[in-house]
N, CA, C and O atoms as a CHARMM CRD file, in Angstrom:
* protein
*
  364
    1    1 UNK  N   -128.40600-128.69600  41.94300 PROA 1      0.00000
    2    1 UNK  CA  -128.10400-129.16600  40.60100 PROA 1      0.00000
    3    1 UNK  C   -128.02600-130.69100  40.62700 PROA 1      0.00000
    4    1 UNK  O   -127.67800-131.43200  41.54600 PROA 1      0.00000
    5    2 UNK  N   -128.35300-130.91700  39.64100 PROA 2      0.00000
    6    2 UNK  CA  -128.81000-132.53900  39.25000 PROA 2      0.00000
    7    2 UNK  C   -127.23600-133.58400  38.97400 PROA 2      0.00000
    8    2 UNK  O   -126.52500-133.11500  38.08500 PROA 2      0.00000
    9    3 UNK  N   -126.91800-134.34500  39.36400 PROA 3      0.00000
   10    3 UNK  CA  -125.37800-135.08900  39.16400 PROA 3      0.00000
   11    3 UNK  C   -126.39800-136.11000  38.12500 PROA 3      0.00000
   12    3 UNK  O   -127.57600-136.38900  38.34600 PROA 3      0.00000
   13    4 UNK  N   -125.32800-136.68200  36.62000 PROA 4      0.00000
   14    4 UNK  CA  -125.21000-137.77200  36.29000 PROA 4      0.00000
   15    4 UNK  C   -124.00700-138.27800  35.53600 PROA 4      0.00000
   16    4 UNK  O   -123.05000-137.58700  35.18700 PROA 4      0.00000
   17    5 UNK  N   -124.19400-139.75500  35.29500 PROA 5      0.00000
   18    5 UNK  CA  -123.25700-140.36600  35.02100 PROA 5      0.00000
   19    5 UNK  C   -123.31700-140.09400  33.30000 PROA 5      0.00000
   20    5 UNK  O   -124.34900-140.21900  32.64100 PROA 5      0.00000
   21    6 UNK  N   -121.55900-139.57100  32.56100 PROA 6      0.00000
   22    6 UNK  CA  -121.87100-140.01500  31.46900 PROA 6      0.00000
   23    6 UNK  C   -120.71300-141.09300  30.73500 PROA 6      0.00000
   24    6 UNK  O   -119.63900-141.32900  31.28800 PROA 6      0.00000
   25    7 UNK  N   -120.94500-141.45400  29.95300 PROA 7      0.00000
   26    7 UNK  CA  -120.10400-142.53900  29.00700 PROA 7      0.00000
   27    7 UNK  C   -120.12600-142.92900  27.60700 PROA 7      0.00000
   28    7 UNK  O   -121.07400-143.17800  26.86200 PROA 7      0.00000
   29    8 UNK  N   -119.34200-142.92900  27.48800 PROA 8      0.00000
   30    8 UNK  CA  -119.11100-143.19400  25.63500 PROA 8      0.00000
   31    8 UNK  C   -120.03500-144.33900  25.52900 PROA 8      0.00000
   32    8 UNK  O   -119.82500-145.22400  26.35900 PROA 8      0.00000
   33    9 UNK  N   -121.00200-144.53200  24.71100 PROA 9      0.00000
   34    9 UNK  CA  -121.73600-145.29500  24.29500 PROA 9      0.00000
   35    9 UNK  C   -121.38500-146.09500  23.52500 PROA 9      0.00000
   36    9 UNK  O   -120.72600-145.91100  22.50100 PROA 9      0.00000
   37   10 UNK  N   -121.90500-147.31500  24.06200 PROA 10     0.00000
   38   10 UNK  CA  -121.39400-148.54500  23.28600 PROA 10     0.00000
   39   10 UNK  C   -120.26400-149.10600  23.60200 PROA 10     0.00000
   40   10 UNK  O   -119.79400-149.91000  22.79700 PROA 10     0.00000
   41   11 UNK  N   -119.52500-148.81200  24.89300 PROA 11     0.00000
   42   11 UNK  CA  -118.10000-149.31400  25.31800 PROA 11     0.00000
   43   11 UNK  C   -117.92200-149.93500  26.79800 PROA 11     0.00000
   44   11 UNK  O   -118.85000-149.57300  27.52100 PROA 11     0.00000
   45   12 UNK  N   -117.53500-150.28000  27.06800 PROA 12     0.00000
   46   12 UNK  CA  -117.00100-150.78700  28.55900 PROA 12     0.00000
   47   12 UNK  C   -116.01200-149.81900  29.48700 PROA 12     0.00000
   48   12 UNK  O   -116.06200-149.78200  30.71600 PROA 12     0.00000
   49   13 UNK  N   -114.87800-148.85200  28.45000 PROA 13     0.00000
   50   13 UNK  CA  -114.35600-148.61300  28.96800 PROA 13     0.00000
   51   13 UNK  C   -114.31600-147.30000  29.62800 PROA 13     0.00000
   52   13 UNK  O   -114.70100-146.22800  29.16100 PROA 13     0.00000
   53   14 UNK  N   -113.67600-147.58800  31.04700 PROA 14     0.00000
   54   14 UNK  CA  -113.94400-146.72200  32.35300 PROA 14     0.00000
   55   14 UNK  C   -113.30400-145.44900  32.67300 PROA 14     0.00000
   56   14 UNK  O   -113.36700-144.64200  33.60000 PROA 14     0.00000
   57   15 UNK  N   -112.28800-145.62400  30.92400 PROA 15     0.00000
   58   15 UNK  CA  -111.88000-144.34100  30.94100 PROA 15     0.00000
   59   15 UNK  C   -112.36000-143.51500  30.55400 PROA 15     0.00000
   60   15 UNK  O   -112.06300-142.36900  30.89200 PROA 15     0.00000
   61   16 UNK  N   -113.15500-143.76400  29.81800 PROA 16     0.00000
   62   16 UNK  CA  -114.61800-142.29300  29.11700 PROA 16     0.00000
   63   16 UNK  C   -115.94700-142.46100  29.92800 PROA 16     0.00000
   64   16 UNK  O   -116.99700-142.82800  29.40100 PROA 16     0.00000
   65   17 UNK  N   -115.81800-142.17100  31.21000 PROA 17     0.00000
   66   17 UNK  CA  -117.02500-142.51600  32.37300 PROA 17     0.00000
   67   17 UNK  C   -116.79000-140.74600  33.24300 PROA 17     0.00000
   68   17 UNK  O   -115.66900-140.41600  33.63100 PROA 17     0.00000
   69   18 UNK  N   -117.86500-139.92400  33.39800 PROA 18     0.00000
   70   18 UNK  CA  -117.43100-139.31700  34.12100 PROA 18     0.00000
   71   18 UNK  C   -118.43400-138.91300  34.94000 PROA 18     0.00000
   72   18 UNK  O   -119.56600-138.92400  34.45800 PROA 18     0.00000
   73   19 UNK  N   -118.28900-138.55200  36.09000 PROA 19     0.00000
   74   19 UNK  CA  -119.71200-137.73100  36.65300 PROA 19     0.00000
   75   19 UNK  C   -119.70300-136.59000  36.05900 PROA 19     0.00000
   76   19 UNK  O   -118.66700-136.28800  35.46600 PROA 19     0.00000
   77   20 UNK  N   -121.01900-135.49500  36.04700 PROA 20     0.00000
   78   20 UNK  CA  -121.06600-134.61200  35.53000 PROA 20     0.00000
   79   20 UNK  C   -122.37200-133.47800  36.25500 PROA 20     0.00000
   80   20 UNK  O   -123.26400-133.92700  36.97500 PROA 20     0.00000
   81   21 UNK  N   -122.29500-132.48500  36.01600 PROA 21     0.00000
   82   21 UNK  CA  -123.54600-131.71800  36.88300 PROA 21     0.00000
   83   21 UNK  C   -124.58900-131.37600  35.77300 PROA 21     0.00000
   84   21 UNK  O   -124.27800-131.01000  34.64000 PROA 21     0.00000
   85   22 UNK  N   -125.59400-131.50400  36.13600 PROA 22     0.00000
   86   22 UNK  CA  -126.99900-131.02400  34.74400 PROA 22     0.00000
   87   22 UNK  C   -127.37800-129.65400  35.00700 PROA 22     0.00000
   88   22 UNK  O   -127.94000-129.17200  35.99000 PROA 22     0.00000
   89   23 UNK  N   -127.10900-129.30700  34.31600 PROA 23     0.00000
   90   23 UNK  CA  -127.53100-127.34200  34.42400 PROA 23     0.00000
   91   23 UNK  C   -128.67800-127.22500  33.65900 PROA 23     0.00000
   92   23 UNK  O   -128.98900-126.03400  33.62100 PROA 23     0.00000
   93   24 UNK  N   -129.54500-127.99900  32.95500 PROA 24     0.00000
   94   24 UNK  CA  -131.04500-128.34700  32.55900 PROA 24     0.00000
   95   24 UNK  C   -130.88700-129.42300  31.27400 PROA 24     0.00000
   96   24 UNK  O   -130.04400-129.64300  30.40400 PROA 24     0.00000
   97   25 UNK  N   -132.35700-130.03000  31.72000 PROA 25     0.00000
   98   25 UNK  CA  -132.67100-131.24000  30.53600 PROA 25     0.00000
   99   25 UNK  C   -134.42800-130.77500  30.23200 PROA 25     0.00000
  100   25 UNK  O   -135.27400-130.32600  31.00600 PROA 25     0.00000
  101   26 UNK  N   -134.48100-131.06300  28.98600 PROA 26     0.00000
  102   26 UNK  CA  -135.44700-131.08800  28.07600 PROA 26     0.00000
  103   26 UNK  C   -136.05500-132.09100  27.64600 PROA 26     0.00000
  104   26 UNK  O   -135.67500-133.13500  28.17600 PROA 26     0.00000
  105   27 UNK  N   -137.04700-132.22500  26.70900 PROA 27     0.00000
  106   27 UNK  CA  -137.25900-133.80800  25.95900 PROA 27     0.00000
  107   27 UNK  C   -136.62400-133.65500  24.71400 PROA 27     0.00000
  108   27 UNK  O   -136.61400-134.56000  23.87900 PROA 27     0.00000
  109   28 UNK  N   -135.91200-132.18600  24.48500 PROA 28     0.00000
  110   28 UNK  CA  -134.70500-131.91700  23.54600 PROA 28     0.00000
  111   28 UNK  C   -133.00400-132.19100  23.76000 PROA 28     0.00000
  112   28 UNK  O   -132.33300-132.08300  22.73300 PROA 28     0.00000
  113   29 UNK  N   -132.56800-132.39900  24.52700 PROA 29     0.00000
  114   29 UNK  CA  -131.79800-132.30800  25.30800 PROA 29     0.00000
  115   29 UNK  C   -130.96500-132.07000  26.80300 PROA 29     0.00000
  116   29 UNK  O   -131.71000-131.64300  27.68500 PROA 29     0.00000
  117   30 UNK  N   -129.94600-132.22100  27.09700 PROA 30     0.00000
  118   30 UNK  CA  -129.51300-131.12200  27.84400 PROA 30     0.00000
  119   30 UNK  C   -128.38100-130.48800  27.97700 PROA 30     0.00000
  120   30 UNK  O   -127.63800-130.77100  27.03700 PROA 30     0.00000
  121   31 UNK  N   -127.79200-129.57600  28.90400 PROA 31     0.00000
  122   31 UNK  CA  -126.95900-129.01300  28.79600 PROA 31     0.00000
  123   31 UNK  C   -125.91200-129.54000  30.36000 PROA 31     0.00000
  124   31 UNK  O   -126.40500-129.47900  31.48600 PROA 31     0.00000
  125   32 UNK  N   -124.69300-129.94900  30.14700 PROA 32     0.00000
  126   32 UNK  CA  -123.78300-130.61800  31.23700 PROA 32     0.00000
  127   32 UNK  C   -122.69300-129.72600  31.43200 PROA 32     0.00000
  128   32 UNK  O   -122.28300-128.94500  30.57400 PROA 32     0.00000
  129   33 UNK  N   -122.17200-129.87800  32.73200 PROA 33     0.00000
  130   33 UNK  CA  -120.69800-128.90500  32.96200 PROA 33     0.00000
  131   33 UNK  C   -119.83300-130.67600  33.43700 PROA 33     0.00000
  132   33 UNK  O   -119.78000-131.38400  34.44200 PROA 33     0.00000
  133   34 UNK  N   -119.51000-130.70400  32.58500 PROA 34     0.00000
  134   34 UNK  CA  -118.61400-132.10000  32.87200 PROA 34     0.00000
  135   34 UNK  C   -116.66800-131.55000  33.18900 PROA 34     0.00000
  136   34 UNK  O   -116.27000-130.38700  33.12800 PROA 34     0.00000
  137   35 UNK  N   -115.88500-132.66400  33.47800 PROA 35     0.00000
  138   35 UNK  CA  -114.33900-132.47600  34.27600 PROA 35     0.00000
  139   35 UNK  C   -113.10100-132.36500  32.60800 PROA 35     0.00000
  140   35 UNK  O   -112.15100-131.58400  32.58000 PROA 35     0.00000
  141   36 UNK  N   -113.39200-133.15100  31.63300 PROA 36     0.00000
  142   36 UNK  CA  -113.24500-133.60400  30.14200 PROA 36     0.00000
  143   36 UNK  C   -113.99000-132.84000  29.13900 PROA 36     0.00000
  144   36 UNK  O   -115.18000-132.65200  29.39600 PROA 36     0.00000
  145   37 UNK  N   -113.40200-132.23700  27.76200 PROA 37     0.00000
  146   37 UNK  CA  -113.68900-132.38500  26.83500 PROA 37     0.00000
  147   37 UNK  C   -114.38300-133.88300  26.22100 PROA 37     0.00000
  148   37 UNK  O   -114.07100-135.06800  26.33600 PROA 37     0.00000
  149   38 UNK  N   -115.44400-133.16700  25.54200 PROA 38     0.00000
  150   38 UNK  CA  -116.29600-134.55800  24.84600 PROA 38     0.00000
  151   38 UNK  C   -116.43800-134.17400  23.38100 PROA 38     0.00000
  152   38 UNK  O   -116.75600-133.00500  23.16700 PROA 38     0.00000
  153   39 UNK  N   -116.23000-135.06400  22.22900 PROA 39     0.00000
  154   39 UNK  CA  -116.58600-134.46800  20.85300 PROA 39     0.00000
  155   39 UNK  C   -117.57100-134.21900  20.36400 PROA 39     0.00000
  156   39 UNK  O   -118.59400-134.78600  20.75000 PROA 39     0.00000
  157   40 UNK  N   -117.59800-133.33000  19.39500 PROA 40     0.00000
  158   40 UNK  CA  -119.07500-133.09100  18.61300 PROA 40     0.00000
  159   40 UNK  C   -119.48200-134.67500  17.80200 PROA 40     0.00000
  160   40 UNK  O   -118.61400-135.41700  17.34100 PROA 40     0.00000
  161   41 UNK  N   -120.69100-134.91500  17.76700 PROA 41     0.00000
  162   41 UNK  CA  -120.66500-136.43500  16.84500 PROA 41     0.00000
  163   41 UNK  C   -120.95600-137.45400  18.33800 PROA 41     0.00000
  164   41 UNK  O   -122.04000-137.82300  18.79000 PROA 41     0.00000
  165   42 UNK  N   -119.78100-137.67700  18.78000 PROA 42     0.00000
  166   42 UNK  CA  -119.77800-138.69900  19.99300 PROA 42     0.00000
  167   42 UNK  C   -121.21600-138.86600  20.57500 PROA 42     0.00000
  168   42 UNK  O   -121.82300-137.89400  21.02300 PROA 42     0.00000
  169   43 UNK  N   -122.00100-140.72100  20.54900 PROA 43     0.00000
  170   43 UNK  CA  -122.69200-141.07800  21.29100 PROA 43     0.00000
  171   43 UNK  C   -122.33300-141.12000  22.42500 PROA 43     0.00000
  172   43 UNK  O   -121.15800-141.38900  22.67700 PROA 43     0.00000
  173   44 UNK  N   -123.20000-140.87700  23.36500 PROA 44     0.00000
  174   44 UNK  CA  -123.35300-140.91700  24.79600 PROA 44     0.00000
  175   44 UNK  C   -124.14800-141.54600  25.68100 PROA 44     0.00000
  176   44 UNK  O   -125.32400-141.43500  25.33700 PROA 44     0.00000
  177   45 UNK  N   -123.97000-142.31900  26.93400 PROA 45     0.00000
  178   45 UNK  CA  -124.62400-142.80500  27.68700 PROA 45     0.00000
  179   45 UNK  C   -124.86700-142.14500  28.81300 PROA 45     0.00000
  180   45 UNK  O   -124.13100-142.19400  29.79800 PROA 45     0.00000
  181   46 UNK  N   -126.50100-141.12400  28.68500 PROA 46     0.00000
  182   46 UNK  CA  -126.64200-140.45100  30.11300 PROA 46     0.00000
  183   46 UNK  C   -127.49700-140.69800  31.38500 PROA 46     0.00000
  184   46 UNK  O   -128.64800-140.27900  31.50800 PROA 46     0.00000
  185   47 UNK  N   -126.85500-141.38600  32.27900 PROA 47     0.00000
  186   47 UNK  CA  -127.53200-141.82300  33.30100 PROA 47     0.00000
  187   47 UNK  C   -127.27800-140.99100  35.01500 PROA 47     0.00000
  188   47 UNK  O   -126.43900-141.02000  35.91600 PROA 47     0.00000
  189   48 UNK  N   -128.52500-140.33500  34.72800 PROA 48     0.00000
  190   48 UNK  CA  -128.99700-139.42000  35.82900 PROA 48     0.00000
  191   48 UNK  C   -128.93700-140.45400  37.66300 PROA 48     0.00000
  192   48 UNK  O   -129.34800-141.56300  38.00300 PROA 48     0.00000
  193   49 UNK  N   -128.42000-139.65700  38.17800 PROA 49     0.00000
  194   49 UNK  CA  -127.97900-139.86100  39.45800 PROA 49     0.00000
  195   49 UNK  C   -129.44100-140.74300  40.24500 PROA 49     0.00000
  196   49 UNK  O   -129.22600-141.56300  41.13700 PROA 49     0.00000
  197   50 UNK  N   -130.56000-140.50200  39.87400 PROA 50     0.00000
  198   50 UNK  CA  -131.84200-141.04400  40.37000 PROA 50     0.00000
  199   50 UNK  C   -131.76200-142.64700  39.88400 PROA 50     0.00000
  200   50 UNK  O   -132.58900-143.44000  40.33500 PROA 50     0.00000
  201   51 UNK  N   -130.87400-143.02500  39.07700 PROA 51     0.00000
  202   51 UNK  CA  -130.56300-144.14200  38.25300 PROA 51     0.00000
  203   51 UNK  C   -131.47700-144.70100  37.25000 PROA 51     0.00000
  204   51 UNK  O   -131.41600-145.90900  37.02200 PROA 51     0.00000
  205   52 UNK  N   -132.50900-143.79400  36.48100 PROA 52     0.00000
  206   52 UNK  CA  -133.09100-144.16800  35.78400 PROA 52     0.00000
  207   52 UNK  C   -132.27600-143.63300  34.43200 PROA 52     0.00000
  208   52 UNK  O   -131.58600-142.61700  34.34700 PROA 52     0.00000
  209   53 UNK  N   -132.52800-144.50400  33.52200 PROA 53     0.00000
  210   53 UNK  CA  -131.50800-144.90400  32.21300 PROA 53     0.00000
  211   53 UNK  C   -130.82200-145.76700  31.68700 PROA 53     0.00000
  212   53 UNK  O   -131.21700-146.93200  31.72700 PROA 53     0.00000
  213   54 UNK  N   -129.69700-145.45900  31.09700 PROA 54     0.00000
  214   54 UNK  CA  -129.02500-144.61200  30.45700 PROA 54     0.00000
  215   54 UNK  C   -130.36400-144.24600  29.50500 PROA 54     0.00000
  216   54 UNK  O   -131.33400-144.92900  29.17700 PROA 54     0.00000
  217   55 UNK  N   -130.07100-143.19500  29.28300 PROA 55     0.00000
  218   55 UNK  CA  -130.96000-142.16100  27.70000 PROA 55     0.00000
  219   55 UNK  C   -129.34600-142.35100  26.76900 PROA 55     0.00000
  220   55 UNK  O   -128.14600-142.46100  27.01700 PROA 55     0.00000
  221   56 UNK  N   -130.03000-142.31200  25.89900 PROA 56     0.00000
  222   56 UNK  CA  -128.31700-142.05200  24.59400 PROA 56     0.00000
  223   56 UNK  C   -128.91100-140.71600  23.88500 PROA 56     0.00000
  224   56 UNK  O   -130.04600-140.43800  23.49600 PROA 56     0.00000
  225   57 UNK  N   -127.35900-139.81700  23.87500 PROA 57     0.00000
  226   57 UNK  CA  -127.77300-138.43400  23.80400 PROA 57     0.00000
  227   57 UNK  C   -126.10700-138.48700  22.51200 PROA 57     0.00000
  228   57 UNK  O   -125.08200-139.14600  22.68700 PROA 57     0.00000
  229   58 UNK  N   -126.48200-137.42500  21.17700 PROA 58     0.00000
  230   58 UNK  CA  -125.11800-136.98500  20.78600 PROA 58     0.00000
  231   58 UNK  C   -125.00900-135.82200  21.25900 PROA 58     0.00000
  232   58 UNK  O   -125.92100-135.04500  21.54200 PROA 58     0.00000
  233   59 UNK  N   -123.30700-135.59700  21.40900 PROA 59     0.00000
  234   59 UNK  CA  -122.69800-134.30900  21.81600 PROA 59     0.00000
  235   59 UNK  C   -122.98900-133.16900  20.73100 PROA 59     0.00000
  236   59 UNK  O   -122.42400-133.12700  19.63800 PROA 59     0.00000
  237   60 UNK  N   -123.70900-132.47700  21.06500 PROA 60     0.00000
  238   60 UNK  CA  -123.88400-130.97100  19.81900 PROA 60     0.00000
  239   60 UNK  C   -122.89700-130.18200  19.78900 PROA 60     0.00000
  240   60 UNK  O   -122.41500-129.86700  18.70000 PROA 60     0.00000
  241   61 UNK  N   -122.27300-129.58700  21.23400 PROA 61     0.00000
  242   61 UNK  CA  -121.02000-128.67000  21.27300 PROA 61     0.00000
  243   61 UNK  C   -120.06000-129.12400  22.52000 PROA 61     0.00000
  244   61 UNK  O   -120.45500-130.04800  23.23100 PROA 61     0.00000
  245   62 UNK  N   -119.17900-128.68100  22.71500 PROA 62     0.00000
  246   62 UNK  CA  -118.51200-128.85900  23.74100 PROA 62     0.00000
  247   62 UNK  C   -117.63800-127.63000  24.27800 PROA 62     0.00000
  248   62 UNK  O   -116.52100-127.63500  23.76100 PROA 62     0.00000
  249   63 UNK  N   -117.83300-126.64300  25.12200 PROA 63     0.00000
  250   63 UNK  CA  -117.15700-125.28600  25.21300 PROA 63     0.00000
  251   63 UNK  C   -116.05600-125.21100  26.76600 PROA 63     0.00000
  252   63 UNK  O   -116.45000-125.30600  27.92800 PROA 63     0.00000
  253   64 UNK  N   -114.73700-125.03100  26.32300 PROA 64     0.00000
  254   64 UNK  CA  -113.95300-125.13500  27.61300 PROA 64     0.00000
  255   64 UNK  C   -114.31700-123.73000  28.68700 PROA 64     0.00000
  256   64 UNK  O   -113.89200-122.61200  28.39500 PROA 64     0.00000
  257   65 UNK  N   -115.00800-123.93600  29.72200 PROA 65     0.00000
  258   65 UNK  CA  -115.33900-122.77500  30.65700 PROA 65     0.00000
  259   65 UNK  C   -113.91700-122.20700  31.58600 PROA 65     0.00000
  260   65 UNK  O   -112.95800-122.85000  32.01200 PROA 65     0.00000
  261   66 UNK  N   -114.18000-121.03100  31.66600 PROA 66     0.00000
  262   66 UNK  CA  -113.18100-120.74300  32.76700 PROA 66     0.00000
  263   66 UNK  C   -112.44700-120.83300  34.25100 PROA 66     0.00000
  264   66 UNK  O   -111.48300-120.27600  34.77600 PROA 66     0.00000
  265   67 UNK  N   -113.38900-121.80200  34.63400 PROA 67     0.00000
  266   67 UNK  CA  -113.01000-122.72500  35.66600 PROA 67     0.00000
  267   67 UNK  C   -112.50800-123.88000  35.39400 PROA 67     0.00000
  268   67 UNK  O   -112.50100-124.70600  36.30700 PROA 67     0.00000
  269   68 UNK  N   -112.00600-124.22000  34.19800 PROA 68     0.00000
  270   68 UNK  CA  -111.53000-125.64000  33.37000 PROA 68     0.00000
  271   68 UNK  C   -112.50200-126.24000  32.62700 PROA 68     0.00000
  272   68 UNK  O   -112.33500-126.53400  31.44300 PROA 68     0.00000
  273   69 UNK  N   -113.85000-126.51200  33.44200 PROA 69     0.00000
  274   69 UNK  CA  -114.66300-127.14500  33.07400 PROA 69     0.00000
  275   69 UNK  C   -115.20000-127.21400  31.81500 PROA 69     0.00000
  276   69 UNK  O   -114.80800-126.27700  31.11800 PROA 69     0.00000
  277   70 UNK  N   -116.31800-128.33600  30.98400 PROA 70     0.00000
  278   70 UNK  CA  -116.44000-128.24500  29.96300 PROA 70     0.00000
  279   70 UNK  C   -118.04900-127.98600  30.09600 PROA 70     0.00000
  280   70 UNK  O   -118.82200-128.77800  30.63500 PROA 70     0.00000
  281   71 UNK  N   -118.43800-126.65700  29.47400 PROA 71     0.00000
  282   71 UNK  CA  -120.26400-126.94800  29.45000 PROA 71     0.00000
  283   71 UNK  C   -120.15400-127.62500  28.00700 PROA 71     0.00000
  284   71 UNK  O   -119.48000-127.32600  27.02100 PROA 71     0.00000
  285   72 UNK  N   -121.53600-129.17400  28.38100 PROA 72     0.00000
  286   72 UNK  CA  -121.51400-129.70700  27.00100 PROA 72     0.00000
  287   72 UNK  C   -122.94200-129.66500  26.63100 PROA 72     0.00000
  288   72 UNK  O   -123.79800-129.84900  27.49600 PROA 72     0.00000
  289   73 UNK  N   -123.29000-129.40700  25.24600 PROA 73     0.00000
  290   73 UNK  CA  -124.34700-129.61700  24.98700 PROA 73     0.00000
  291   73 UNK  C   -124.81200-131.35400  24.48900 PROA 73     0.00000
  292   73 UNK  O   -124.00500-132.02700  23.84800 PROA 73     0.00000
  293   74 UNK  N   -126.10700-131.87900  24.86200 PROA 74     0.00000
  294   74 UNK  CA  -126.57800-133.14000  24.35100 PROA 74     0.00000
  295   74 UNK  C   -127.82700-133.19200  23.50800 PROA 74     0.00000
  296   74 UNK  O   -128.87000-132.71000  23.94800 PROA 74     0.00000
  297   75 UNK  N   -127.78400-133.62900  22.58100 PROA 75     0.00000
  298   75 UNK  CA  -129.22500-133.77000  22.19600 PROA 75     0.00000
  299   75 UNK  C   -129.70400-135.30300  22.16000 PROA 75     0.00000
  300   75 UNK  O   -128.97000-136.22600  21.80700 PROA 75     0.00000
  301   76 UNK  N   -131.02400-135.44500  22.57100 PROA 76     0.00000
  302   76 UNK  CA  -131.42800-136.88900  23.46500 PROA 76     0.00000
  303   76 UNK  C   -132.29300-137.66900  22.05800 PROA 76     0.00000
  304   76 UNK  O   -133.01500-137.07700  21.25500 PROA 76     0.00000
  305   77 UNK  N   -132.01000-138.91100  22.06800 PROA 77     0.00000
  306   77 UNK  CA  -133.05100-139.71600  21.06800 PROA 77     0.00000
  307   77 UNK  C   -134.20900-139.61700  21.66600 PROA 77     0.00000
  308   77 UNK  O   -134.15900-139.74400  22.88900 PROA 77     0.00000
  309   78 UNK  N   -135.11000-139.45500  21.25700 PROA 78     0.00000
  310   78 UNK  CA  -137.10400-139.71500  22.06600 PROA 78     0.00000
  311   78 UNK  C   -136.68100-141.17900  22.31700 PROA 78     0.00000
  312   78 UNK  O   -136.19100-142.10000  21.66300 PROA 78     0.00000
  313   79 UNK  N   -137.04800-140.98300  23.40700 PROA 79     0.00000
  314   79 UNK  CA  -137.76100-142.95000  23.82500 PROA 79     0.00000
  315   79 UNK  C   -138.77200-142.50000  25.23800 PROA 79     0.00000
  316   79 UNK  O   -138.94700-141.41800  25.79800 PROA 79     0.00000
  317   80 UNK  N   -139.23500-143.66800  25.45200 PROA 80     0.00000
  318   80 UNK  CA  -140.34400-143.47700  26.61200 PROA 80     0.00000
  319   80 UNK  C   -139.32100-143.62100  28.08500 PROA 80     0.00000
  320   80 UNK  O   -139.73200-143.80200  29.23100 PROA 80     0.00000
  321   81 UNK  N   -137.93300-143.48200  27.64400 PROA 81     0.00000
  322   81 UNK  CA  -137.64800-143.41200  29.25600 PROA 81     0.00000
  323   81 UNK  C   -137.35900-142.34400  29.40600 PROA 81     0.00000
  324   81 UNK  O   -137.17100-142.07500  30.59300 PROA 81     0.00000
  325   82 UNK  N   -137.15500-141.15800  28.40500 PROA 82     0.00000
  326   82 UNK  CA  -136.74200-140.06000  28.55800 PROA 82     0.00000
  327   82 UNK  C   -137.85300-139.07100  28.91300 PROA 82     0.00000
  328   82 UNK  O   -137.63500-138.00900  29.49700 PROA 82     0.00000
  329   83 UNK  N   -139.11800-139.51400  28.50100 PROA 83     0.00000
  330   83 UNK  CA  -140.69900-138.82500  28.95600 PROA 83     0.00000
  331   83 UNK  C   -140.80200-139.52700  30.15700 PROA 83     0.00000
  332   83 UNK  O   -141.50200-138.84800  30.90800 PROA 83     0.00000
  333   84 UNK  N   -140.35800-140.80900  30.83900 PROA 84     0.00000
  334   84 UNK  CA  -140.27200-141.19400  31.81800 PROA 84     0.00000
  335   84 UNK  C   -139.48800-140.17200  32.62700 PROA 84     0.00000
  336   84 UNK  O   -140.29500-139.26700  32.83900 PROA 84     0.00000
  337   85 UNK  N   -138.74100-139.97100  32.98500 PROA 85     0.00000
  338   85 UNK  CA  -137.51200-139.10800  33.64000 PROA 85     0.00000
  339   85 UNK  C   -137.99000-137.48200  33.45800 PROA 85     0.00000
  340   85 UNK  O   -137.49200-136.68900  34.25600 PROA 85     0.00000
  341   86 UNK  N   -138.63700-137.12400  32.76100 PROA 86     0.00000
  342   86 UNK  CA  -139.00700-136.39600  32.24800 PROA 86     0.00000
  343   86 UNK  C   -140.05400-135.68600  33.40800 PROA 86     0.00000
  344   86 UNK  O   -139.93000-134.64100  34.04600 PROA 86     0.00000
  345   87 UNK  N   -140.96400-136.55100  33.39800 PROA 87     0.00000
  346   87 UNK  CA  -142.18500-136.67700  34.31500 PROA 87     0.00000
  347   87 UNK  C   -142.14700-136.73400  36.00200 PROA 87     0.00000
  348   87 UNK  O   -142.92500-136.30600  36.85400 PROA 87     0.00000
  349   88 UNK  N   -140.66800-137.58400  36.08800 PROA 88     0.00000
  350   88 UNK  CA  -140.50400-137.91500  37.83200 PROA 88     0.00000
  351   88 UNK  C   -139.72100-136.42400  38.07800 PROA 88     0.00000
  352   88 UNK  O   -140.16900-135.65500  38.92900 PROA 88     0.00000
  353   89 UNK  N   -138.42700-136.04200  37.21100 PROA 89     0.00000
  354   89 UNK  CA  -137.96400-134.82300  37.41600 PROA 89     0.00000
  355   89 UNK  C   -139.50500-133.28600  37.94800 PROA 89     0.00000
  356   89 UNK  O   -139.25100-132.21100  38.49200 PROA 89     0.00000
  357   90 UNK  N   -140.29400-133.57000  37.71100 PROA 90     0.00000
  358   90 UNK  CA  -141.62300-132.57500  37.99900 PROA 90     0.00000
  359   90 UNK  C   -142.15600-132.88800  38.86000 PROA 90     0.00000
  360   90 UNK  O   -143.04400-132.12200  39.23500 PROA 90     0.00000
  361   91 UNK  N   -141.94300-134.08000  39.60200 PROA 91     0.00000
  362   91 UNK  CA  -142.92300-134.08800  41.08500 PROA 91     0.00000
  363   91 UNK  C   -142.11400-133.60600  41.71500 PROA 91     0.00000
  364   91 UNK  O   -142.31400-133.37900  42.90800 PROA 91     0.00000
């Protein structure tokens, strides 16, 4: 499973920074098991462990799992770094 970094978009601060695991990405989105609740609405800064990014993704859902964890859903703006990332994730 894929690790990346996520963060409240548009901020500095290091308290809304978390690692997170990718359980799949799309050129629609993806889906995260992050440590935190994240809100529906909330921009995001998602930068995949390969360090290409940040992509800015909004939170669609956020569901508390039974191991604590949160699976979150993202849905991603199109830009060419996300068909970038997109493309290296397949070799």
């Amino acid at each position: 499973m894929m690790e990346a970094q996520l963060a409240l978009a548009g901020t500095a601060s290091m308290e809304r920074q978390e690692k997170a695991d990718v359980e799949n990405i799309s050129v629609l989105g993806a889906c995260v098991y992050a440590r935190s609740p994240w809100q529906q609405g909330e921009q995001v800064d998602f930068t995949p462990a390969t360090g290409e990014g940040p992509l800015r993704g909004e939170v669609i859902y956020c569901h508390k799992q039974a191991d604590g964890r949160f699976v979150v859903g993202l849905k991603f703006q199109r830009s060419p770094m996300l068909l970038y990332l997109l493309q290296k994730l397949k070799e």
